[in-house]
Each structure stands twice: as structure tokens, then as C-alpha cells.
C-alpha positions as CSV (number, residue, x, y, z in Angstrom):
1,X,0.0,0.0,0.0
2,X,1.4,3.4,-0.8
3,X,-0.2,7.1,-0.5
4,X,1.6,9.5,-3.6
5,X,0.5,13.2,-4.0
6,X,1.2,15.7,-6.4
7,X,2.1,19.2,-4.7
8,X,2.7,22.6,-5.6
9,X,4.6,24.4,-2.8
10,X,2.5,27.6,-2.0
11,X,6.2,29.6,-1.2
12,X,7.6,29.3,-5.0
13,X,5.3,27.8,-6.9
14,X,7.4,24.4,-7.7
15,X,5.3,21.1,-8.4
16,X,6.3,18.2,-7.6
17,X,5.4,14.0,-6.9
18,X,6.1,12.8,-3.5
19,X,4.9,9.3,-2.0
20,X,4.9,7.4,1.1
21,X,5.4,3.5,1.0
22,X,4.3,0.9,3.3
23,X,7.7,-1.4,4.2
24,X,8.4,-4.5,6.1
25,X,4.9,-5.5,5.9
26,X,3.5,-2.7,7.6
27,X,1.0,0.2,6.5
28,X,3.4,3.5,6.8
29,X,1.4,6.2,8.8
30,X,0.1,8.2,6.2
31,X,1.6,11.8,5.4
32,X,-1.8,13.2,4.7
33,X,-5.0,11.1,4.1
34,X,-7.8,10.9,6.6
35,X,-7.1,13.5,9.6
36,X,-3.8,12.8,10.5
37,X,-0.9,14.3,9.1
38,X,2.8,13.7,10.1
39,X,4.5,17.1,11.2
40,X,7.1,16.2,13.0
41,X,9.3,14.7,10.2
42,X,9.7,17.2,7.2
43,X,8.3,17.2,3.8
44,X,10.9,19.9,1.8
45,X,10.1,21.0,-1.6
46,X,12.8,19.9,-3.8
47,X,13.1,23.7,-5.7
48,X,13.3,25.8,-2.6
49,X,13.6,23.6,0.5
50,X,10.7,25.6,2.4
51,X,8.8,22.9,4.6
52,X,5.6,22.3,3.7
53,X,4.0,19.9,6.2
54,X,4.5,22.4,9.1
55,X,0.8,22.4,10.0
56,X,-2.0,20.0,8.7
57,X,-3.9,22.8,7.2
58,X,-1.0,24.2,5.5
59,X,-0.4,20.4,3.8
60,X,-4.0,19.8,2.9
61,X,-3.4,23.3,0.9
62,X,-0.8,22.7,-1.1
63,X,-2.0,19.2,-2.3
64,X,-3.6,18.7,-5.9
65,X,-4.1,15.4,-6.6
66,X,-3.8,12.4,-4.1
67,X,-3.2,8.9,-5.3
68,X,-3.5,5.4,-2.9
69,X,-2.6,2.0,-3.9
70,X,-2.4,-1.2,-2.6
């Protein structure tokens, strides 16, 4: 099972893929789907290296498209 999501960084603008894989067997807490997103480990965006998971809200803005599979 995996979670991807396309996301355009609200500070410059960038888009940009970024997933979250299950490993070992388990289910990976998921960065963003249902209510719960991770904060304490950071999501950078690859052009200007501004966090972008600092607060739930702030990640659920910046996402466009999610994508799960199994």
C-alpha cells in the first residue's frame, strides 16, 4: 500500500510528486489522508527547500491530486 500526492509548494510555486510506501509488511502512517498528518518529520520542496508539512492545514493546501494503492 502506498499514498503519492502531487504538490505545488505555496512559497515558489514548484510542483512536484512525492509518495509514502508501506515497508516491512507494515501500512506507513500516512503523510496526509484521513485527519492525521505527520508534522514532525519534514516534507521539503525539492526547488526551494521551504517545509511544507508544518501544520495539517498548510499540507492539505498545497496538495492537488492524491493517489492510494495497494
Amino acid at each position: 500500500m502506498g499514498t503519492a500526492y502531487k504538490i505545488r509548494c505555496k512559497h515558489c510555486g514548484a510542483r512536484f510528486d512525492h509518495h509514502a510506501d508501506a515497508g516491512y509488511g507494515f501500512m506507513q502512517p500516512c503523510v496526509g489522508c484521513c485527519d492525521y498528518v505527520e508534522t514532525e518529520l519534514p516534507i521539503r520542496c525539492p526547488a526551494c527547500r521551504h517545509k511544507l508539512n508544518a501544520t495539517q492545514e498548510e499540507f492539505y493546501e498545497q496538495i492537488e491530486v492524491t493517489y492510494l494503492w495497494d
